[in-house]
N, C-alpha and C positions, 0 to 999 in steps of 0.2 A: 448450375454455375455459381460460386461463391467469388468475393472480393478477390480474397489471396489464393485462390487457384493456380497450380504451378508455380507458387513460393516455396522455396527449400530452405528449412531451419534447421541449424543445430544447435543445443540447448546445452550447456554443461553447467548451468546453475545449479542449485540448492536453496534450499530450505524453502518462503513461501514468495518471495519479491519474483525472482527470475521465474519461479517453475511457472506461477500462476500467469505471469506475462506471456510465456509460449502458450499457456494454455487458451487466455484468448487469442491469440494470432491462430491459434489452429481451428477454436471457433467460427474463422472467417476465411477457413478452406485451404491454409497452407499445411504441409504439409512437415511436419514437428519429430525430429531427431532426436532422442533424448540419452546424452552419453552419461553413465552415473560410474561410480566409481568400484570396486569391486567390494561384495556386501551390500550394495546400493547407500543411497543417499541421504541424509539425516530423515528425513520427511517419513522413511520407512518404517523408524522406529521410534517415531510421535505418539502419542496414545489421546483420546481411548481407541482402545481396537475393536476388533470382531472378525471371528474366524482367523486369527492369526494376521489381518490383515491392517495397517494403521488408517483409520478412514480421514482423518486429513489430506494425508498425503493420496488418497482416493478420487478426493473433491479440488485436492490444488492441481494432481497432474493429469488429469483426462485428454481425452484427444490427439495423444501420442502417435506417428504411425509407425513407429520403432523406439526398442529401448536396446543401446548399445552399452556395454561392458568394458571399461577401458581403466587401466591404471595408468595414470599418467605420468608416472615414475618412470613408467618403460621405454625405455627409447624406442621400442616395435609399437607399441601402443601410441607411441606419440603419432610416428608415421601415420598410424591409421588417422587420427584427429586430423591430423592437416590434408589426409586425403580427401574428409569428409566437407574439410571446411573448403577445399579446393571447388569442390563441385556443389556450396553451398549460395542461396540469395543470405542469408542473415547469420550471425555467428554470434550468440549470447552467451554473456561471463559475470557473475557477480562476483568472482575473485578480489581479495584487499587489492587497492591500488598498488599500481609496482608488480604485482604477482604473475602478471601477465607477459611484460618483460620478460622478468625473468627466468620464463620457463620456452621463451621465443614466441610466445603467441599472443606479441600486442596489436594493435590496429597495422601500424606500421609492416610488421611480420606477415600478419595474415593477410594485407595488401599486396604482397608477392609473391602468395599463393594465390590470390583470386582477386586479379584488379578491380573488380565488381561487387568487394562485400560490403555488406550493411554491418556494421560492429557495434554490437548494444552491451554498452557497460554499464552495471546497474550495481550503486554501494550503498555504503548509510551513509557518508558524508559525501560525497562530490569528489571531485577531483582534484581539489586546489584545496587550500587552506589546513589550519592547523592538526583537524581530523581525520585531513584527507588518507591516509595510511591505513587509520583503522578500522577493525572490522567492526560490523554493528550487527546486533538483534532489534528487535521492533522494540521491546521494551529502553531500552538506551537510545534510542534513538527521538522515542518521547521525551524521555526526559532533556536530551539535547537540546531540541525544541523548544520543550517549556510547554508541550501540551500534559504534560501531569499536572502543574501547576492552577489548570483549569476548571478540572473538576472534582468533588469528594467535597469534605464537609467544609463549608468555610472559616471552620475554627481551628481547620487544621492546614498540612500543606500540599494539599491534590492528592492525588491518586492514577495508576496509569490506567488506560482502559485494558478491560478483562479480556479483550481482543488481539491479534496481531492488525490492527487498522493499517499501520504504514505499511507494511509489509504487502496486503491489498491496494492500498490509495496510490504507490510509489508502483505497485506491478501494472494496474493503471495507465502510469505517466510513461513506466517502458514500452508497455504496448504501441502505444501513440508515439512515441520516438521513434520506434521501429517502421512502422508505417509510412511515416513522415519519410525515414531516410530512404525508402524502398520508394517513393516515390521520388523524391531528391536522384538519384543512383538514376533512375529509371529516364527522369529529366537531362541530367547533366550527364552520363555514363562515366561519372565517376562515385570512388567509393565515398564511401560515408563512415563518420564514426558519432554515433549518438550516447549521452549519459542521461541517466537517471538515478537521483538519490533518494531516499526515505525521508533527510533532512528536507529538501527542496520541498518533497511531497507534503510534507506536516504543514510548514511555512507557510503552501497556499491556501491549505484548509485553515488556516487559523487568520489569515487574512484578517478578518475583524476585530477580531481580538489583538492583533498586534497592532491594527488604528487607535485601539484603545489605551492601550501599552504606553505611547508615545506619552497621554495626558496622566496618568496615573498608574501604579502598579496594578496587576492585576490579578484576584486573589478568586480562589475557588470559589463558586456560587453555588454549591449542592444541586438541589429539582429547582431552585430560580431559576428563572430566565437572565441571561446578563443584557440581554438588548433591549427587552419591555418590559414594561410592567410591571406587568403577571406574566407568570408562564412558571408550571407547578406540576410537578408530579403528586396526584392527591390521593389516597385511604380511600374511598366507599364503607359503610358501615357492614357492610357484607362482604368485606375481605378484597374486594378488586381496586385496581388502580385506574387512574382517570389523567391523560396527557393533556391539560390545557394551556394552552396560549393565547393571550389576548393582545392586538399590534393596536390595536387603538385605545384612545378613553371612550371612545363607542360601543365597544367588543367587552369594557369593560364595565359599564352600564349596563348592558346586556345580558353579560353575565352574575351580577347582582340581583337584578330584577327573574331570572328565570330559580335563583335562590330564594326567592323570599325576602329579599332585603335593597338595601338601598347605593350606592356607590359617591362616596364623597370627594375624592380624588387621592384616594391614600389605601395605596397597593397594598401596606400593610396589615389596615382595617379587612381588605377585600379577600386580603391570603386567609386571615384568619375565621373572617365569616363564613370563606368556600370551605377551610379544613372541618370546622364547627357543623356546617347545612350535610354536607357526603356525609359524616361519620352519624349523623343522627337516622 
């Protein structure tokens, strides 16, 4: 017996926010509808591959217990979607805001199809404000943000990470919406309609760094740490790297003395003596 046992999804998302969002709720026993489009879904044709097969899209959409074929151009095909979301708990869409309208299948719309659905709309910007229309990739969505701003060299002006992070961090926050409203729905017997953005998602991971923000700009730090110290990605003389962080001047005493040297209260003395002691 899992959590979402007897939970029915259907998933008409793309790319990595939505898929990977169904992918945990199915982790947790529901049971995950996945309608793609005909040719299937951008994720198919991500690379690197093997055997013909896109392994991203491998690793975002697991867990599936159906993948359905639907053009939703079709007006028969539509029939079929609404039939599916008729007899669905949860109805996922990362369509641009607006798109949903008007193609008839907003919160509103799919509410009189099935007085009981949970409606997870998941974008890059939210639903309100100047963004709200448009569409985003994890890379735009950083930089929206201001998370490129934070790290890469500090001579220069950030860099985005080599990851899709939002795209994971915000399918995260969907998941958890999702649940929340299936429990909401389940309380009140009414439906629910939950959003999740990429933007929202950056904002709380950078939480500290927008504390910082408030008192000064704030500009890429490379392998420093921005909160103490020390904290360095370091060389070894034998080609490996060393993650350290030090949250005290205890930590950093400590770490002087296990070098060979002494700690005077001057992080920059200390960056230098750690890079100097590894490389030798």
């Amino acid at each position: 017996m899992t959590p979402l046992d007897g939970i029915r999804v259907i998933d008409v998302t793309e790319g990595a926010q939505g898929p990977y969002a169904a992918t945990l709720i199915a982790d947790l026993g529901a049971e995950v509808i996945k309608v793609e489009r005909p040719g299937g879904e951008m994720m198919r044709y991500g690379g690197p591959t093997a055997g013909g097969l896109a392994l991203p899209c491998l690793s975002i959409c697991h867990g599936r217990a159906a993948t359905v074929v639907l053009d939703l151009k079709s007006p028969d095909d539509m029939i079929k979607l609404r039939t599916l979301i008729a007899g669905a708990d949860v109805f996922m869409q990362n369509w641009k805001i607006g798109s949903d309208a008007r193609m008839g299948l907003s919160f509103e719309d799919c509410c009189r199809l099935n007085p009981r659905i949970v409606y997870v709309r998941s974008s890059g910007f939210g639903p309100v404000g100047p963004f709200a229309e448009e569409g985003s990739m994890d890379t735009m969505s950083q930089a929206a943000a201001g998370m490129i701003a934070l790290s890469g060299n500090p001579a220069d002006t950030g860099e985005w990470a080599r990851m899709p992070m939002l795209d994971f961090i915000s399918a995260f926050s969907a998941s958890e919406a999702a649940m929340i409203g299936i429990h909401e729905r389940d309380r009140t017997g009414q439906p629910q309609l939950v959003d999740s953005a990429q933007l929202s998602a950056a904002l709380d991971v950078m939480g500290p760094e927008l504390a910082l923000s408030n008192h000064a700009p704030v500009q890429p730090s490379g392998r420093q740490s921005r909160h103490y110290g020390f904290g360095e990605m370091c060389e070894t003389a034998d080609g490996d790297w060393l993650a350290i962080e030090c949250i005290s001047e205890a930590q950093e005493q400590a770490l002087a003395a296990l070098l060979g040297g002494t700690f005077d209260g001057a992080a920059e003395k200390l960056r230098a003596h750690t890079t100097t002691a590894l490389c030798q």
